[in-house]
C-alpha positions in Angstrom: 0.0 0.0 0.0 1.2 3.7 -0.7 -0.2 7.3 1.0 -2.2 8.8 -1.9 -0.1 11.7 -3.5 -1.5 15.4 -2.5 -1.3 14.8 1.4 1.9 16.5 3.8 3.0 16.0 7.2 3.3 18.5 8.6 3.3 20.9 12.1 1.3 23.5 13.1 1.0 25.1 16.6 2.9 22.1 18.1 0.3 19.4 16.4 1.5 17.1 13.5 -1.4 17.5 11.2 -2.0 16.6 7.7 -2.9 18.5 5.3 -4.1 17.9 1.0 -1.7 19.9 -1.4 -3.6 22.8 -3.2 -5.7 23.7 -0.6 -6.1 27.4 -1.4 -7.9 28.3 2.1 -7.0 26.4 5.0 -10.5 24.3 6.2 -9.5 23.4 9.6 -12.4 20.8 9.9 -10.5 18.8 6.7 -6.9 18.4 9.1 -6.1 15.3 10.0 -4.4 15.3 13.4 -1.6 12.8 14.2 -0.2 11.7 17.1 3.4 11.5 17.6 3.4 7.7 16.8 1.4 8.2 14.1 3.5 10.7 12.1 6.2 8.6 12.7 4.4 6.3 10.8 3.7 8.6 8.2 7.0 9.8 7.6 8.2 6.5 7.6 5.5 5.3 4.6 5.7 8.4 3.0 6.7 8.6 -1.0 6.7 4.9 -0.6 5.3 1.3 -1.2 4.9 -0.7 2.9 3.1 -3.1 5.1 2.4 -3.7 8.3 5.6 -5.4 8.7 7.8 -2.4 7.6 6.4 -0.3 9.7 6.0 -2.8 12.8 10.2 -3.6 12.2 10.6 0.9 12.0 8.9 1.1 15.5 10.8 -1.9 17.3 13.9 -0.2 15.6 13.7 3.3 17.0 11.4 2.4 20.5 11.5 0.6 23.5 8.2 -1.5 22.7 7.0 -4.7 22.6 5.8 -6.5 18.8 2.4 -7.0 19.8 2.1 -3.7 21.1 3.8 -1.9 18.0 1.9 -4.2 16.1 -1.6 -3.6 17.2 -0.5 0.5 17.2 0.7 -0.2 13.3 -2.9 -1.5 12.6 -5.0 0.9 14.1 -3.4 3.8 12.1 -3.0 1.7 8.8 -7.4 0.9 9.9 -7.8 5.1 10.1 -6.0 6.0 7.2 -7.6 4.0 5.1 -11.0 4.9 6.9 -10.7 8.5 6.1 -9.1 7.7 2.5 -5.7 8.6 2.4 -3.8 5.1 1.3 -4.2 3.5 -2.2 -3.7 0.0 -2.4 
């Protein structure tokens, strides 16, 4: 799977957010907020082709956590991002 071109990490106020590319006017009710796991996650699957198991082996490389736990973390944001439509397959 791949993040669908036209979406940037990035941070405003303190917040990771994302945010679609072109947007002329910022519509604060279309940002995406990200918690710091999760845009880890991002910049990690950003501009490229992953899995679950890339990003699972990214987390247990860089924290002190546990393979179930990064695993079910690695599912729940892969779940949302594709709930709200920003990964192609």
């Amino acid at each position: 799977m791949r993040i669908k071109n036209g979406f940037e990490l990035r941070e405003i106020c303190g917040e990771n957010v994302i945010l679609s590319h072109g947007m002329d006017n910022i519509d604060f009710s279309k940002i995406i907020s990200l918690n710091d796991t999760a845009a880890f996650l991002w910049k990690k699957a950003s501009g490229k082709d992953f899995d679950e198991d890339k990003l699972v082996a990214a987390l247990l490389e860089t924290y002190d956590v546990e393979e179930n736990t990064a695993r079910q973390d690695v599912r729940q944001v892969i779940a949302k991002w594709k709930e709200i439509g920003l990964l192609e397959a």
